[in-house]
C-alpha positions as CSV (number, residue, x, y, z in Angstrom):
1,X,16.7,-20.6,-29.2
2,X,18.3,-23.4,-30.9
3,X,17.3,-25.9,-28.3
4,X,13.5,-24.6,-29.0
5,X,14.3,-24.9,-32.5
6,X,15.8,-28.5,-32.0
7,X,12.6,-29.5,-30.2
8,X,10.2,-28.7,-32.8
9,X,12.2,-30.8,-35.9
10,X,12.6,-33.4,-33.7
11,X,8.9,-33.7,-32.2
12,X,8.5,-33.5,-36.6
13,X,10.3,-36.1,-37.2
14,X,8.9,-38.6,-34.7
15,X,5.5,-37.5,-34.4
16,X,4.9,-36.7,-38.1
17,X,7.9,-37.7,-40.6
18,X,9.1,-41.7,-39.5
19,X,5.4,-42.4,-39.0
20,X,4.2,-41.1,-42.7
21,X,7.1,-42.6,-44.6
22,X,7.2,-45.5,-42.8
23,X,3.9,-46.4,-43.8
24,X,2.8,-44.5,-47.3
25,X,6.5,-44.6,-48.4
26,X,7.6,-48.0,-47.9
27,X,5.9,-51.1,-49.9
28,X,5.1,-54.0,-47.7
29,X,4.9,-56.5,-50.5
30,X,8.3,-55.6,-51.7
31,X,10.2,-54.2,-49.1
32,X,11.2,-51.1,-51.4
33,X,10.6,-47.3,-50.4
34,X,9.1,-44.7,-52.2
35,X,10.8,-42.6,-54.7
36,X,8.8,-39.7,-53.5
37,X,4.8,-38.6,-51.7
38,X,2.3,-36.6,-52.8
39,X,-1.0,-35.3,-50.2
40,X,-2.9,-38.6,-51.7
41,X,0.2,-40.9,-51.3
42,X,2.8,-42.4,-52.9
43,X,4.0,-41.5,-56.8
44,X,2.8,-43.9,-59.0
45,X,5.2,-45.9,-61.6
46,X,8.6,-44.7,-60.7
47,X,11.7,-46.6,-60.5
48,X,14.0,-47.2,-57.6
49,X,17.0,-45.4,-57.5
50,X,19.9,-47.1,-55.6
51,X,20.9,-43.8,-53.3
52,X,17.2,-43.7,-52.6
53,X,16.6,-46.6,-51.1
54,X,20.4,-46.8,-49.3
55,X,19.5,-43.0,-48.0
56,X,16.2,-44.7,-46.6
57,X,17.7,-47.5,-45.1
58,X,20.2,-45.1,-43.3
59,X,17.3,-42.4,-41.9
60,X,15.8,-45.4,-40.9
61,X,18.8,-46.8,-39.0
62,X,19.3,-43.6,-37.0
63,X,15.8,-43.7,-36.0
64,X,15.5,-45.7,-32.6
65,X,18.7,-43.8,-31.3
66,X,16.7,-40.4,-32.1
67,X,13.6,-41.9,-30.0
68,X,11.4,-43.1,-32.6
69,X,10.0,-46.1,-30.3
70,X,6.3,-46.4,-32.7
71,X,7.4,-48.3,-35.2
72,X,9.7,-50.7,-36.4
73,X,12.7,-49.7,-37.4
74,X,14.8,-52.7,-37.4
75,X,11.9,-54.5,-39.7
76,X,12.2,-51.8,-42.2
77,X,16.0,-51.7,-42.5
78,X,16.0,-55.4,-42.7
79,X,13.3,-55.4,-45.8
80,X,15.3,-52.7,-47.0
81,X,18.6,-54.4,-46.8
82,X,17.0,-57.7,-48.6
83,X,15.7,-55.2,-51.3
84,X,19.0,-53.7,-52.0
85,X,21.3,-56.6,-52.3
86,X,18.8,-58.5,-54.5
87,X,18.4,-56.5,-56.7
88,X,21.3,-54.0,-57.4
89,X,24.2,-56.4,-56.7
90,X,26.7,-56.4,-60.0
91,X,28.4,-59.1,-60.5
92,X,31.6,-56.8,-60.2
93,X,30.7,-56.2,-56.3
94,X,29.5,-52.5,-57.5
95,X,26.1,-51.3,-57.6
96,X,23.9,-50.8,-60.7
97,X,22.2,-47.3,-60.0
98,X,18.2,-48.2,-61.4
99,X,15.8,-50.8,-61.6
100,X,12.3,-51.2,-61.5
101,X,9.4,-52.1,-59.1
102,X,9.8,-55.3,-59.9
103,X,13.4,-55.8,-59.7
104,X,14.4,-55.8,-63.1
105,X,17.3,-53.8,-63.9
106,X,16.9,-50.9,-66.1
107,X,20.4,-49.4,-65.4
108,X,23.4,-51.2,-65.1
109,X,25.4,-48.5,-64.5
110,X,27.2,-48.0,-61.2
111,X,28.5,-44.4,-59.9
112,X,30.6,-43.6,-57.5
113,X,27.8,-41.6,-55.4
114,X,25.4,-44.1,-55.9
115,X,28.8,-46.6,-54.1
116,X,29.2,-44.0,-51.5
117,X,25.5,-44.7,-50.3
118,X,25.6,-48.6,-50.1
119,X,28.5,-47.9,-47.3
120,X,26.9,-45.6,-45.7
121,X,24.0,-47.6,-45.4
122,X,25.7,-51.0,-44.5
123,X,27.1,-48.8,-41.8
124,X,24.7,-47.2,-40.3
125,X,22.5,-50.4,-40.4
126,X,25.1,-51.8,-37.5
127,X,24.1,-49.2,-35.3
128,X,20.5,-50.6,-35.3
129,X,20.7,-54.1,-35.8
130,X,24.5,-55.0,-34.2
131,X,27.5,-56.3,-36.0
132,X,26.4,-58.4,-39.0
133,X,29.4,-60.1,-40.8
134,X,27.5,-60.4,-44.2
135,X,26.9,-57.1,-44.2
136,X,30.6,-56.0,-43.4
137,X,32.1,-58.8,-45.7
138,X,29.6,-56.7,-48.6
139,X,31.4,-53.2,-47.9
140,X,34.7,-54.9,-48.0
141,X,33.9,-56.2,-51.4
142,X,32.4,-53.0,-52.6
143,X,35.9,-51.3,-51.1
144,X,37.5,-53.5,-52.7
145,X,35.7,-52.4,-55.8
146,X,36.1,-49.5,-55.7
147,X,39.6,-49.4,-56.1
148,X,40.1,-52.4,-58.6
149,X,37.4,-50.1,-61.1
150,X,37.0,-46.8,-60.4
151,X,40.2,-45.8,-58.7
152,X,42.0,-42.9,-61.2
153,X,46.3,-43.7,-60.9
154,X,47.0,-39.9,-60.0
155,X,44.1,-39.5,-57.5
156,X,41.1,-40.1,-56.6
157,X,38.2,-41.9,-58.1
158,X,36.3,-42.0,-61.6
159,X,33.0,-40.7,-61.3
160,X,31.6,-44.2,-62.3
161,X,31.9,-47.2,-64.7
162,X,31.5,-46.4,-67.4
163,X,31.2,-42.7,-66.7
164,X,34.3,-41.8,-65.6
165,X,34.5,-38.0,-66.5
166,X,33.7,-35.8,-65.6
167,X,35.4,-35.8,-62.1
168,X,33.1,-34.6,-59.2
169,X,34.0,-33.8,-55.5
170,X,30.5,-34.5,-54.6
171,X,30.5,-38.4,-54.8
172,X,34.1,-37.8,-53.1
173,X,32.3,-35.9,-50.0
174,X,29.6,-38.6,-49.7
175,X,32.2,-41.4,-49.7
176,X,34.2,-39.5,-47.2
177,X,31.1,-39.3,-44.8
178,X,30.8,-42.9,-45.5
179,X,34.5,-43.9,-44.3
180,X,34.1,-41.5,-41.3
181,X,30.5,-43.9,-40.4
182,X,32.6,-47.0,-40.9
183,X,36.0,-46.1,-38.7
184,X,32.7,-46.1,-35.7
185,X,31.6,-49.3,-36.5
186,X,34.7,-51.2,-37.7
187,X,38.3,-51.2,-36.8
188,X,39.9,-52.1,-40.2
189,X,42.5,-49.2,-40.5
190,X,41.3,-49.3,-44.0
191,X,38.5,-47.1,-43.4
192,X,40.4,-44.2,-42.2
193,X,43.3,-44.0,-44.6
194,X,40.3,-43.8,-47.3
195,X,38.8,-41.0,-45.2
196,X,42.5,-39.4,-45.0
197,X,42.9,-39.9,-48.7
198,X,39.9,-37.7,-49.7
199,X,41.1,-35.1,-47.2
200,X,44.2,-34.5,-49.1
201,X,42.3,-34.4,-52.5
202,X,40.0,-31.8,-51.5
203,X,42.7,-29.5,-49.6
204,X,45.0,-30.1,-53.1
205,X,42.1,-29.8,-55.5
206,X,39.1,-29.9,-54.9
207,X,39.1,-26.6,-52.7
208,X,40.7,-23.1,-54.4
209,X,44.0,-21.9,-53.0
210,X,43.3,-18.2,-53.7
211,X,39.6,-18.0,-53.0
212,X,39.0,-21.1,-50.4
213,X,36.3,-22.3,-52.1
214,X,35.1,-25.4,-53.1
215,X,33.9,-26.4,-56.8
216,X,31.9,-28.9,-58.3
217,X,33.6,-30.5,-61.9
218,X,36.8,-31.3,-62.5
219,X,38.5,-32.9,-66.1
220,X,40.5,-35.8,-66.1
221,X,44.0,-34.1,-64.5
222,X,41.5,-32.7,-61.6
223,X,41.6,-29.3,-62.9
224,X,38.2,-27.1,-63.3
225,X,35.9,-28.7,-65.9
226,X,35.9,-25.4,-68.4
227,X,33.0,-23.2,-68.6
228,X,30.6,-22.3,-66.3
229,X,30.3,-25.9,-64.8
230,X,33.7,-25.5,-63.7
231,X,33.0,-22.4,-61.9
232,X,30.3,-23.4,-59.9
233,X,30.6,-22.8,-56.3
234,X,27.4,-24.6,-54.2
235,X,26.8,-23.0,-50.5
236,X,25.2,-26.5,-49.5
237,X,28.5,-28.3,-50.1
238,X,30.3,-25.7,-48.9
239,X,28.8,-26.0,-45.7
240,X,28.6,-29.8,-45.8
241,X,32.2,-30.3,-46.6
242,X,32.6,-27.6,-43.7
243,X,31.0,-30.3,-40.9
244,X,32.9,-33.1,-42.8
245,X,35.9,-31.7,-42.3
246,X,35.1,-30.6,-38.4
247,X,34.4,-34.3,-38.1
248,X,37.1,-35.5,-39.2
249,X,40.1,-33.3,-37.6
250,X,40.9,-33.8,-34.4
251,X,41.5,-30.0,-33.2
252,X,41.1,-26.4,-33.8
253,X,44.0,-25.7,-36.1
254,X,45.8,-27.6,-39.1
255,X,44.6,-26.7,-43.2
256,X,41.8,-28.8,-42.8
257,X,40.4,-26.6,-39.8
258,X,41.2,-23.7,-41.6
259,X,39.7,-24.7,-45.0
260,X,36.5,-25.7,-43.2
261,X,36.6,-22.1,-41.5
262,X,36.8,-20.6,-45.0
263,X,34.0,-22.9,-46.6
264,X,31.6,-21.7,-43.7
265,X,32.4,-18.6,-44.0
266,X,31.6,-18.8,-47.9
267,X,28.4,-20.3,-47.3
268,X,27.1,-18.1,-44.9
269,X,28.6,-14.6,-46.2
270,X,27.7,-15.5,-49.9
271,X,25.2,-18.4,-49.7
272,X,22.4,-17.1,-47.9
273,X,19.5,-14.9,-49.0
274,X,16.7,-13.8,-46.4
275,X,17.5,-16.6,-44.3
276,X,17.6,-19.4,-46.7
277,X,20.7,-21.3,-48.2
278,X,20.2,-20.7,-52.2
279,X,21.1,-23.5,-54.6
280,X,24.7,-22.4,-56.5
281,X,26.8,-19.3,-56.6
282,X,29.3,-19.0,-59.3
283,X,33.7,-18.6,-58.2
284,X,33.5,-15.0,-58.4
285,X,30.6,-15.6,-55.4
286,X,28.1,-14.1,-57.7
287,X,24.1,-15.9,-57.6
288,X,24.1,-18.3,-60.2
289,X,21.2,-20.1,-59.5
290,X,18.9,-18.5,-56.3
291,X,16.4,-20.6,-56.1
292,X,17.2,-22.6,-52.8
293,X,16.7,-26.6,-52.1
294,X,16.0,-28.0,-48.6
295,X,19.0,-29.8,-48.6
296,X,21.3,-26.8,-48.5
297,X,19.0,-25.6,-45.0
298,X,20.3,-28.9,-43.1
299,X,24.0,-28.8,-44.1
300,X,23.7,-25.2,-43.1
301,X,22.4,-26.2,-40.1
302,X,24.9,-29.2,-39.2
303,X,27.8,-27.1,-40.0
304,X,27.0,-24.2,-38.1
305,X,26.3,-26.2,-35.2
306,X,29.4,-28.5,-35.6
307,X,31.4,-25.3,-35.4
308,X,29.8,-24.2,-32.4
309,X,30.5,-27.2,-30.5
310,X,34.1,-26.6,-31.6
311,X,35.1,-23.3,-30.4
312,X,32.0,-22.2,-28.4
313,X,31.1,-19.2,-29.9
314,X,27.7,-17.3,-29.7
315,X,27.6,-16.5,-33.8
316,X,27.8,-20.0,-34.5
317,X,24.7,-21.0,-32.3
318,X,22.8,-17.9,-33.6
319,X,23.5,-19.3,-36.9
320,X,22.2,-22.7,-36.2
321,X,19.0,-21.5,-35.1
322,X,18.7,-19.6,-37.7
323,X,19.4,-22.4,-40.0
324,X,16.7,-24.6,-38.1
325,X,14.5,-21.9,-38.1
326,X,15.1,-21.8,-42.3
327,X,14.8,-25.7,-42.7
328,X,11.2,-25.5,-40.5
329,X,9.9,-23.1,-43.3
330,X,10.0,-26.2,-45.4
331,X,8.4,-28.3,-43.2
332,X,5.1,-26.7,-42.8
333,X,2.8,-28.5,-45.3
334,X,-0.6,-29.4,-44.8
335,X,0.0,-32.8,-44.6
336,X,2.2,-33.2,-41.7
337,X,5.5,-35.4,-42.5
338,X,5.7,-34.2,-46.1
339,X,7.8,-31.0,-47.3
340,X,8.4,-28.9,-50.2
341,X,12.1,-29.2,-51.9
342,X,12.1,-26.0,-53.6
343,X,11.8,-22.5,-52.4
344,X,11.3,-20.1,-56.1
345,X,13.6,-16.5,-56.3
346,X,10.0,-14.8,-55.2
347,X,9.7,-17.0,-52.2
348,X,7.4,-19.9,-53.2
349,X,7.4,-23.1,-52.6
350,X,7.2,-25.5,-55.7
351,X,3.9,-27.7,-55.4
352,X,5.7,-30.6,-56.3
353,X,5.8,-34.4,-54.8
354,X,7.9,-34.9,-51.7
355,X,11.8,-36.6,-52.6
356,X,12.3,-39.5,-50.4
357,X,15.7,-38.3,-51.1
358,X,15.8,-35.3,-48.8
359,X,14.8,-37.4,-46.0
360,X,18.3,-38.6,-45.2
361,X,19.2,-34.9,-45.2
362,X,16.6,-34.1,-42.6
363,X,17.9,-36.9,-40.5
364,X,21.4,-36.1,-40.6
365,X,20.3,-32.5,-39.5
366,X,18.3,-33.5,-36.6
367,X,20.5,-35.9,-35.5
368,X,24.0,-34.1,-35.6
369,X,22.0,-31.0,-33.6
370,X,20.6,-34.0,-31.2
371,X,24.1,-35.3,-30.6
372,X,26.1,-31.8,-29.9
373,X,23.2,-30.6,-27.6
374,X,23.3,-34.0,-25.5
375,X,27.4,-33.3,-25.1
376,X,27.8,-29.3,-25.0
C-alpha cells in the first residue's frame, strides 16, 4: 500500500507541485519566491521571509534527484541563492529574518531557525549544482556565527539576537537536520560534533525523563518555560525529532534509539485523530489544540517510514501509508499543485492561500519515502 501511496505524491509533485511553483511562485524579475498561492496566483504585497525562500531553495535542490527533468532546477536555485545572499547577508555573517520585494530590509533581526535554514539550504544546493567553495566558505562563516553570538555558555544556543529567550528546541531540531545535510556534503568534523552536541541537549533537556516526551519552551537554565507554553507537547516534532534521531544513530539500541521509540510512540498513540496528525497536545497528552497542520502529516510519514526501514516491522509500514494516505487528503484542491494547510476540529479545510512554507515539508516527505523504498 505504501508503494501505491508513494506513487501518487510523487507523480503530485512532478506532474503538478514543481511545475506550479516553479512558475506562479517564483518571480523572474527578481529571482525571489512566493510567500504563498492562491487559485488566481501568487499573494500580492507580502514580504520575503528568510526560511521561506532558504526552504524553496532546498525543495528545489532535491528536485532533479526526485525526477523532476521539466524544468530547471539548477536556474532556480541559482536565482535563489543570488537572492538570498544579497539581500539578507548581516554584516555579522548572520541572517536578518525579513525584507521586502525590493530588497530593502524591514527586519534586521536574525534567529536561530531562520540560521538553521541558510545551512540547510547551502547544503542541499551542492547536491544539485556540485561543490561550490563560496557557498561552503558562507556556512562556515555563518557556523562560525553562530557560536561567536548566539551560543548560551551552559548549552545550547539563544533563540536569536537579540531574542534570546525564550529557549526553543525547535530551531535546535532544524539546525540538527542541517548538520546531519552537511556531514553528506562536507568532511569538516565540525559538522558532526554540532550534530552530536544537539543530541545530548535534547536526551538531557529537551526530552522528559519520566514521560519521554519532547516540549517546546524552555527559560534561560533550559528548564520548562512556566505555564502552559511550557507544557506543550507537539506530535509533529515528536515525530520529526523521532526520524532525526533514526538518522542520526548508527543502530537499533543506545538512549537516542530509545527516546526516538518513545517520541513515535507519543505521536502516534496520542497525536493522531481519525487519521490525521493534530497540531499540539499538552504533557499530560491531553488535546490542546486539535486542529491539525499539513506539516505534522509529513513528519508522521517520514518517521514512521524511517522506523520501518530500521527494524522491518509490518506496523511501521501500515503506519506510513496511513500517514501518506493522511498528507494526500491535503493535496486534493482544485487547482492541482496547491494544498490546504489547515484541517478545522469538524474536518474542514481552511480556504486559505497556499504557504510556500509547507513545500519543503512535502519534499522532505516524498523524498525520505523515495529513498527507503529504492534501498529496502
Amino acid at each position: 500500500m505504501l508503494e501505491r501511496e508513494h506513487a501518487l505524491l510523487l507523480r503530485w509533485l512532478l506532474t503538478d507541485a514543481y511545475p506550479l511553483w516553479s512558475t506562479w511562485g517564483f518571480d523572474e524579475a527578481n529571482g525571489a519566491f512566493a510567500e504563498s498561492l492562491t487559485a488566481a496566483g501568487p499573494s500580492a504585497g507580502q514580504p520575503h521571509r528568510a526560511r521561506v525562500l532558504t526552504r524553496q531553495i532546498y525543495s528545489y535542490a532535491r528536485a532533479a534527484d526526485l525526477g523532476w527533468s521539466r524544468g530547471d532546477a539548477s536556474r532556480l536555485v541559482t536565482a535563489g541563492l543570488e537572492y538570498f545572499l544579497a539581500h539578507y547577508r548581516r554584516s555579522d555573517g548572520l541572517f536578518r529574518t525579513l525584507v521586502a520585494d525590493d530588497g530593502t530590509t524591514l527586519d534586521d533581526r536574525a534567529f536561530l531557525y531562520d540560521q538553521a535554514f541558510v545551512l540547510l539550504a547551502l547544503a542541499e544546493s551542492q547536491t544539485l549544482l556540485g561543490r561550490q567553495p563560496e557557498l561552503l566558505q558562507t556556512a562556515q562563516f555563518l557556523r562560525v556565527a553562530l557560536y561567536e553570538r548566539m551560543k548560551r555558555a551552559s548549552a545550547g544556543f539563544s533563540s536569536g539576537v537579540p531574542d534570546a529567550l525564550p529557549l526553543q528546541s525547535n530551531p535546535h531540531m532544524h539546525l540538527f537536520e542541517s548538520a546531519l545535510s552537511w556531514t553528506r556534503v562536507d568532511a569538516d568534523p565540525a559538522w558532526q560534533a554540532l550534530a552530536d552536541e544537539i543530541v545530548a541537549l535534547a536526551l538531557s533537556r529537551f526530552i522528559d525523563p519520566v514521560t519521554g516526551a519532547l516540549r517546546e519552551h524552555f527559560d534561560a537554565n533550559w528548564s520548562p518555560l512556566a505555564g502552559t507554553l511550557g507544557r506543550i507537547v507537539e506530535p509533529g516534532h515528536q515525530f520529526e525529532w523521532a526520524w532525526l534521531l533514526l538518522c542520526w544513530g548508527k543502530a537499533t539500541e543506545g538512549d537516542a534509539y530509545r527516546a526516538a521509540q518513545r517520541l513515535l510512540q507519543i505521536g502516534e498513540a496520542h497525536g493522531v485523530r481519525d487519521g490525521i496528525a493534530i497540531n499540539a497536545l499538552l504533557d499530560d497528552f491531553s488535546v490542546h489544540d486539535g486542529e491539525a497542520r499539513l506539516w505534522p502529516q509529513t513528519e508522521r510519514l517520514k518517521a514512521a517510514v524511517r522506523m520501518a526501514a530500521t527494524t522491518r516491522e509490518p506496523r511501521f509500514w501500515s503506519m506510513a501509508a496511513q500517514a501518506a494516505t493522511g498528507l494526500r487528503r491535503y493535496l486534493d484542491t482544485e487547482v492541482r499543485g496547491l494544498w490546504y494547510d489547515r484541517l478545522t476540529v469538524d474536518g474542514q479545510f481552511l480556504q486559505q492561500p497556499a504557504p510556500a512554507s509547507s513545500f519543503y515539508h512535502i519534499v522532505c516527505a516524498i523524498d525520505e519515502v523515495t529513498a527507503i523504498l529504492k534501498a529496502v
